[in-house]
C-alpha positions in Angstrom: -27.9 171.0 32.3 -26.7 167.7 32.6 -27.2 166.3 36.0 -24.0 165.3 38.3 -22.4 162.1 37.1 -24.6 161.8 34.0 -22.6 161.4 30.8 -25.2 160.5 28.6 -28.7 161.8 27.6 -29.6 159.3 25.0 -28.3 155.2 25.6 -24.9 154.4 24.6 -25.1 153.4 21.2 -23.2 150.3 22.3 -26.0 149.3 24.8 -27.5 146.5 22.9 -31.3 145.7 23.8 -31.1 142.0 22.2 -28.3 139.7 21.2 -29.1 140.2 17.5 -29.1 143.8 17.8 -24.9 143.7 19.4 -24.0 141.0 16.6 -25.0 143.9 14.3 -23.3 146.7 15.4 -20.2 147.5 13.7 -17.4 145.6 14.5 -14.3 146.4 17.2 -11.5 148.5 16.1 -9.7 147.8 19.0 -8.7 145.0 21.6 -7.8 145.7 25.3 -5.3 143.2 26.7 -4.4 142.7 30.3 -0.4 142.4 30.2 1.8 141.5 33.5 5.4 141.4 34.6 4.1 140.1 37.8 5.7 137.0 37.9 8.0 137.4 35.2 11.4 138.8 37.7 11.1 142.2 35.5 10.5 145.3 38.5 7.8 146.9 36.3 3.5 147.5 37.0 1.9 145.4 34.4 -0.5 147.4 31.7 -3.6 147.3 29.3 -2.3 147.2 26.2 -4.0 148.7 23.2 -4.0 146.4 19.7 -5.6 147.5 16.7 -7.7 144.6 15.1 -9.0 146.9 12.1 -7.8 145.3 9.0 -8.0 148.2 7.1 -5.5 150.3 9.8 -1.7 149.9 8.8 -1.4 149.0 12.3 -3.8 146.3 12.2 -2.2 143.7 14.7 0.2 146.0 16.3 0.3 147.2 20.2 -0.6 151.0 19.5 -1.0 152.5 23.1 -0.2 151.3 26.9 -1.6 152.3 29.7 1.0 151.6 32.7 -0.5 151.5 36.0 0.8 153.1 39.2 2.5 150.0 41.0 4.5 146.8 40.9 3.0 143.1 41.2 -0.7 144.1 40.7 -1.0 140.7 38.7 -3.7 142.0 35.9 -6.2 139.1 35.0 -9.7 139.5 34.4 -11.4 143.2 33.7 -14.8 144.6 32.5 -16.8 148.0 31.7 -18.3 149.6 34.0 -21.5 149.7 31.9 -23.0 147.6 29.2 -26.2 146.7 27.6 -27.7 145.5 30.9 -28.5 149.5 31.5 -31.7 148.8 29.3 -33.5 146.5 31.6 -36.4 148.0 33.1 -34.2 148.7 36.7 -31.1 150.0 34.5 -29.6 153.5 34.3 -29.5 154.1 30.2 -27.8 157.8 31.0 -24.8 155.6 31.9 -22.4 154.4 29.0 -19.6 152.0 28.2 -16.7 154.5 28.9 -14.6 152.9 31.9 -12.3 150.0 32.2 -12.6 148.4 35.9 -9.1 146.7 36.1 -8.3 144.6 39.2 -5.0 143.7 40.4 -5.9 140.1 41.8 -2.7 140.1 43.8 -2.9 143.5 44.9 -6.9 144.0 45.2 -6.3 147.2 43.6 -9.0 148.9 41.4 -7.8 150.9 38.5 -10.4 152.8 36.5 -9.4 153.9 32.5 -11.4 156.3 30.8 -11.6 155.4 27.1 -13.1 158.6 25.9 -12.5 161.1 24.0 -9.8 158.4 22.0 -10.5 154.5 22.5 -6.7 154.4 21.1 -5.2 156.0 24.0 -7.2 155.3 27.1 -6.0 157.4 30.6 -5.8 156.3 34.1 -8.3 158.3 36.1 -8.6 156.7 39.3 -7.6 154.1 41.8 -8.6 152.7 44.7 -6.6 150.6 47.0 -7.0 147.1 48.0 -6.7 148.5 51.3 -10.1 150.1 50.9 -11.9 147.6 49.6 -10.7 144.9 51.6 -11.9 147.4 54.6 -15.5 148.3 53.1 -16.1 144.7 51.7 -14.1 142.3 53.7 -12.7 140.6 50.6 -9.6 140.6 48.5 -8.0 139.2 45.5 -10.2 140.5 43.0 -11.1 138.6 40.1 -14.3 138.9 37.6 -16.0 142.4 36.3 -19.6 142.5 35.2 -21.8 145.6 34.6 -24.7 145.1 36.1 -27.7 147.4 36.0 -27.7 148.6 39.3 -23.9 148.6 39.9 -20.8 146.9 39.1 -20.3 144.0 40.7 -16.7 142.1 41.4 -16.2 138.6 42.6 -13.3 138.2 45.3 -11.3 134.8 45.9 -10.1 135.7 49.1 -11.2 137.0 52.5 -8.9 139.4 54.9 -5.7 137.2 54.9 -4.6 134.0 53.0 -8.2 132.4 53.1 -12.2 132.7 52.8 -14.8 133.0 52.2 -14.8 135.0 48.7 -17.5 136.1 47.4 -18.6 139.0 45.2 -18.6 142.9 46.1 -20.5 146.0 44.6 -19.0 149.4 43.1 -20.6 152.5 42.4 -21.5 152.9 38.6 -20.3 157.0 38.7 -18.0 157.0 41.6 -16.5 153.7 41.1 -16.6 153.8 45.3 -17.0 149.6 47.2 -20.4 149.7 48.7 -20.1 146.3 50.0 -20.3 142.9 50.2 -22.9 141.1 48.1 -24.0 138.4 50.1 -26.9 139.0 52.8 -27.3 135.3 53.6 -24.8 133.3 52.3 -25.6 129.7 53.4 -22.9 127.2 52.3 -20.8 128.8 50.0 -17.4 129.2 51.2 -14.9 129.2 47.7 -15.5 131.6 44.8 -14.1 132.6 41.3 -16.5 133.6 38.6 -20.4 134.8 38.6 -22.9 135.7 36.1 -26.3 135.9 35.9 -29.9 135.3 34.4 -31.3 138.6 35.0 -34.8 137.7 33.9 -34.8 134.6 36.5 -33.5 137.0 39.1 -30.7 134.7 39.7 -27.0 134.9 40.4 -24.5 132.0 39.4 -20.6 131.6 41.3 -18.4 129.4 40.6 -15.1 127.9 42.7 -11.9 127.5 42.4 -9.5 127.7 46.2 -8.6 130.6 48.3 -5.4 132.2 48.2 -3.1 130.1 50.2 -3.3 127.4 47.8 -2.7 129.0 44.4 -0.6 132.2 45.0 2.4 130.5 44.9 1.5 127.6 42.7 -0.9 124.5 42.1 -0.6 122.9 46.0 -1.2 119.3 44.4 -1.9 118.2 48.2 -4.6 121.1 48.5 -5.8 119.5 45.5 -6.0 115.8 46.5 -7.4 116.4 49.6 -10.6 118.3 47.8 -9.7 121.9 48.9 -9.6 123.3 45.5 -13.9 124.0 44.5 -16.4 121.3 42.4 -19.7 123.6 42.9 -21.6 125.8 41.5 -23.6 128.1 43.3 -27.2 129.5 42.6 -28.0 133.2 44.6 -31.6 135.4 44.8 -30.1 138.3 43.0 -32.7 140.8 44.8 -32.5 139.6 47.4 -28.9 138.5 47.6 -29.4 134.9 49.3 -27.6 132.0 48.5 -30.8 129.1 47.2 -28.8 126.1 46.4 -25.7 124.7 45.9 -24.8 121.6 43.0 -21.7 119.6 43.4 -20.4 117.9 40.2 -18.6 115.3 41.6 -16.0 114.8 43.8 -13.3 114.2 41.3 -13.9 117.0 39.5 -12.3 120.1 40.7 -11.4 124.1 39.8 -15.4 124.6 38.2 -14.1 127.8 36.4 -15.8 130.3 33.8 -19.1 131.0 33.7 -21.2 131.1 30.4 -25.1 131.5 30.5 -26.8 131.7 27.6 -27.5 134.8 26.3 -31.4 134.6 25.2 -33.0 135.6 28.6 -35.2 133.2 27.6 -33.2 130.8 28.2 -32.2 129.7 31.8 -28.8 127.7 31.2 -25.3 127.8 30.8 -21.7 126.2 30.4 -19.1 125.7 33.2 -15.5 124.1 32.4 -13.8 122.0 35.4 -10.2 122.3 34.6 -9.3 118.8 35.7 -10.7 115.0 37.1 -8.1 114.1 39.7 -8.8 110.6 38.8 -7.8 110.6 35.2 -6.8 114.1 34.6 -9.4 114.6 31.6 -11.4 118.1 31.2 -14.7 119.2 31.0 -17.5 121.1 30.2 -20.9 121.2 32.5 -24.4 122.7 31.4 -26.4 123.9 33.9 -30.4 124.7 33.8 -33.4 124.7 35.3 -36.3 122.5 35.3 -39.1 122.7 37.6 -38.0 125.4 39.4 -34.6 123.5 40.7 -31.0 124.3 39.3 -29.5 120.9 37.4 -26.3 120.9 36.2 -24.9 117.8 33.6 -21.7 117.1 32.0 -21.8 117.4 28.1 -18.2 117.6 26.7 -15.2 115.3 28.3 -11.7 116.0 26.6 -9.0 113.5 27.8 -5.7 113.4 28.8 -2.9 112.1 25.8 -0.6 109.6 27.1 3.2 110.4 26.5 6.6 108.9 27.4 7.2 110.7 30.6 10.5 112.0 29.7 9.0 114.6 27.4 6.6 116.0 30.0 7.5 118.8 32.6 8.5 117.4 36.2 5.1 117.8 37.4 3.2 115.5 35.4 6.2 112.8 34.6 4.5 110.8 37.9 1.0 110.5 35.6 2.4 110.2 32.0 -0.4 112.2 30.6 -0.5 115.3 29.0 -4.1 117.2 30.6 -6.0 119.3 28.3 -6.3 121.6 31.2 -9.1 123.4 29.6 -9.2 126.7 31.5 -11.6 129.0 30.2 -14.8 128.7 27.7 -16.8 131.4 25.2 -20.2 131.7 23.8 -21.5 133.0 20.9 -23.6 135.5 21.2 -26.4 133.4 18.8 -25.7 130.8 21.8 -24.5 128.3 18.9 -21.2 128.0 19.1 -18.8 127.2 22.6 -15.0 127.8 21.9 -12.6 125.7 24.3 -9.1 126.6 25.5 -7.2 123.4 26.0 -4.1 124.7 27.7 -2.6 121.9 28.5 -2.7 119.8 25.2 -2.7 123.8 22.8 -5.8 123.2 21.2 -8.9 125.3 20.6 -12.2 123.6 19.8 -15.1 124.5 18.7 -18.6 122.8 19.2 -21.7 123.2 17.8 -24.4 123.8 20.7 -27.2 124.6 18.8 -28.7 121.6 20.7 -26.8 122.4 24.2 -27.3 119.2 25.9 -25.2 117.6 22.8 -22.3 119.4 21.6 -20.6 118.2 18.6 -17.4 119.2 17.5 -16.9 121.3 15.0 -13.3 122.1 14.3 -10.3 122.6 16.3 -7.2 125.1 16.0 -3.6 123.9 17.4 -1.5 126.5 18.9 1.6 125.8 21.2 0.7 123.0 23.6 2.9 121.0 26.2 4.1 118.6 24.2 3.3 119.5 20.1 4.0 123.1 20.5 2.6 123.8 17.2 3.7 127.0 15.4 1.8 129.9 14.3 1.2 130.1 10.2 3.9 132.3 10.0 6.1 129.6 11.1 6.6 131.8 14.6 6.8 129.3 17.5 4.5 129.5 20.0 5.2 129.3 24.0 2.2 128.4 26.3 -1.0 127.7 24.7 -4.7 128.9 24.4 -6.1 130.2 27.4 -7.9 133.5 27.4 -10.6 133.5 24.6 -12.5 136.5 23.9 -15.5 136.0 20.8 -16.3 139.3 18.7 -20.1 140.2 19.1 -20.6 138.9 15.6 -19.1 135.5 16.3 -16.6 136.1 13.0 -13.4 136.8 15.0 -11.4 134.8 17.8 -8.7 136.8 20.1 -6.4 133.6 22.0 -3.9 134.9 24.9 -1.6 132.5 26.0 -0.7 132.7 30.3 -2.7 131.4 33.0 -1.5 132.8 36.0 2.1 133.9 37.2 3.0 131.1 39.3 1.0 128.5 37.4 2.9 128.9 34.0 6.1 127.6 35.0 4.9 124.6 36.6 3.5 123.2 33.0 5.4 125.5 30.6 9.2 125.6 32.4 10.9 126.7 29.2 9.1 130.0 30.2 6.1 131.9 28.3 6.7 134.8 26.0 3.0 136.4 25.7 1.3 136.6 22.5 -2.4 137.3 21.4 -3.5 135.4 18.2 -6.6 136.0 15.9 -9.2 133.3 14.3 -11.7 133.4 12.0 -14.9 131.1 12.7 -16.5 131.0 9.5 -19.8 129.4 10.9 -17.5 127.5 13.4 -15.0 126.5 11.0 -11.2 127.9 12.5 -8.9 129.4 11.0 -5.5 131.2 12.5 -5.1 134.6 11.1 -1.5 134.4 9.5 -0.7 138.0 9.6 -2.3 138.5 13.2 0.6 137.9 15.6 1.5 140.4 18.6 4.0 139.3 20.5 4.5 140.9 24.6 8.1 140.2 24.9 7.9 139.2 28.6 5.4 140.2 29.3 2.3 138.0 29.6 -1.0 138.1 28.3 -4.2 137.4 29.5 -8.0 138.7 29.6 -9.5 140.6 26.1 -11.7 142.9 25.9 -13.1 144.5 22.4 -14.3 148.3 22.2 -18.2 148.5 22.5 -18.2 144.8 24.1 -17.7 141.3 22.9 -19.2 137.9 23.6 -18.3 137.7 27.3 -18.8 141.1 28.3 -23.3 142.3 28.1 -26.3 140.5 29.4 -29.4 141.0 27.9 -33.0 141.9 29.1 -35.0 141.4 25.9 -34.8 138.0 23.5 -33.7 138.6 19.7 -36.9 138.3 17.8 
């Protein structure tokens, strides 16, 4: 008999012990999209939407399924499985398997769990529980990143109780899906919070920054910003024994030190970090961090800048610095750790670099798509609203899924025209782009953010064991 809670006797086929081993496995049939109408003034929950991405389907690049949730203005964002191939380290729970989507409302603090089996086409709503609760188990809110860990799933929070601090980053139980609690035992200095990952075999914990609630809910507060309350840290943590151990500022210009990338050879003890924007010159960035002597360092390795234009094509908010910003907002790894894709936002551009060597990127190719002031088309000759934002990497670094909002309240401050969502395709052909032409799915008003790929993607596993 199969014990309470176990749905598995043998690992999840998906469970991956080394990166080579997931680049192998056969590739994703279907993409999971967070899709909102928070924001958009339609009175409707937001959804996971179902694409197919199997060429071979005669639905390939269509929405096939939607799973509406329960309530309106959850604002859907960032989501993640509640299991992955981290269940093979030596503390993992292989009778476990990929089978639940953990989707927060980052508004709402809302947990929604979707069941994928029996049919990854038509996922079900299974359970939810309220902000309420977890705000009263864990003493945080706004709920942001999902990552599987091997001894539970863990959540990182940007807010506290009300409007402010601290975040931080909560536990869930793998079967039950039930808060346990806050993560942090001692949590020295660290005050701000948006993204975490980890290097399990260094027992460490990375978080990243970018405000609390007050001052991004209802739009970038440009004063919040000038006066240094938006984040420029990373933070390093004692995963066992959940302790905060040191702290790197990058500089006091640079601010909203965003998505988190480590490496994915355990062997390896580094990672990228993008900082969304210098408040001196409005350029972007990318940060390694690593370790060396048994300290965290952190450098910055990639600087996109800001284009200069006449002011009158530029959205009221940025006609006072007659820039354009790249406004790069979120980063992706290869899962050979050789190539870093970057969504510039601002400027609609997706670059690729080469990081074979990761203390010198060099670029390798670059994709336009939308953008603030080009607005570059798709192949089809569709127009494109927004730019690239979200970037999800298939396991065997071949394919590219490119959302297109930011957040609610952010979108219309550098896109005023408005945002119609839309999730485009790549090929990387050895880090070479190219836009699929006959990949296009349009949301209608709805927006489009976070992807995630059936039996995991680039963003989603951590691994225990290096690739031989």
């Amino acid at each position: 008999m199969v014990p309470p809670g176990v749905t598995a006797l043998a690992p999840d086929p998906t469970f991956y012990p080394t990166p080579a081993e997931a680049m192998r496995a056969p590739p994703e049939r279907f993409a999971y999209v967070a899709a909102l109408h928070t924001g958009t003034g339609i009175n409707k929950p937001d959804f996971i939407a179902v694409v197919d991405v199997d060429p071979k389907s005669e639905n390939f690049g269509r929405i096939v399924h939607r799973v509406e949730l329960d309530q309106v203005g959850d604002e859907l964002h960032h989501f993640g499985w509640n299991a992955c191939s981290s269940m093979l380290c030596p503390y993992g729970d292989p009778t476990t398997e990929r089978r639940h989507l953990i989707v927060p409302g980052l508004r709402s603090s809302n947990v929604y769990v979707l069941d994928t089996k029996p049919d990854p086409r038509r996922p079900r709503l299974v359970k939810k529980i309220p902000g309420e609760k977890i705000t009263r188990v864990t003493g945080y809110s706004r709920l942001h990143t999902v990552h599987c860990g091997p001894d539970a799933i863990y959540v990182s929070a940007l807010g506290g109780r009300g409007d402010g601090g601290p975040g931080g980053v909560l536990l869930l139980d793998h079967r039950t899906f039930e808060p346990l609690g806050r993560f942090e035992i001692e949590r020295g200095p660290q005050y701000l919070a948006y993204d975490f990952w980890w290097h399990l075999a260094e027992d460490t914990m990375v978080t990243s920054e970018w405000t609390v609630p007050k001052y991004y809910e209802n739009g970038l507060d440009l004063e919040a910003l000038t006066k240094g309350l938006y984040g420029n840290k990373l933070h390093f943590w004692d995963l066992r024994r959940r302790k905060h151990v040191q702290a790197i500022e990058l500089g006091k210009d640079e601010r909203m030190v965003l998505e988190l990338r480590p490496l994915h050879d355990p062997t390896k003890p580094m990672g990228f970090v993008n900082v969304v924007v210098n408040v001196s010159n409005l350029s972007s960035s990318v940060w390694l961090w690593y370790k060396e002597d048994g300290r965290w360092g952190a450098q910055k390795v990639i600087e996109v800048e800001a284009v200069p234009v006449e002011r009158d094509l530029l959205p009221d908010a940025l006609r006072p610095f007659g820039v354009v910003p790249p406004l790069v907002t979120d980063i992706n790894l290869s899962l050979d750790d050789r190539y870093l894709y970057v969504s510039c936002w601002g400027t609609g551009e997706l670059r690729c670099y080469d990081v074979s060597n990761p203390f010198e990127p060099k670029l390798r190719s670059v994709a336009k798509l939308g953008g603030i002031l080009h607005r570059s088309p798709h192949p089809s000759g569709r127009p494109l609203t927004g730019g690239p934002q979200m970037v999800e990497v298939s396991r065997d670094g071949k394919r590219v899924y490119v959302t297109n909002s930011l957040y609610s309240s952010w979108d219309p401050i550098f896109y005023p025209e408005g945002l119609r969502g839309w999730l485009v395709l790549l090929r990387s052909d050895n880090g070479d782009l190219s836009v699929v032409r006959d990949f296009l799915v349009d949301f209608g008003e709805a927006k489009a953010h976070q992807v995630r790929l059936e039996g995991g993607d680039s963003s989603s596993d951590s691994f225990c064991y290096p690739s031989p």
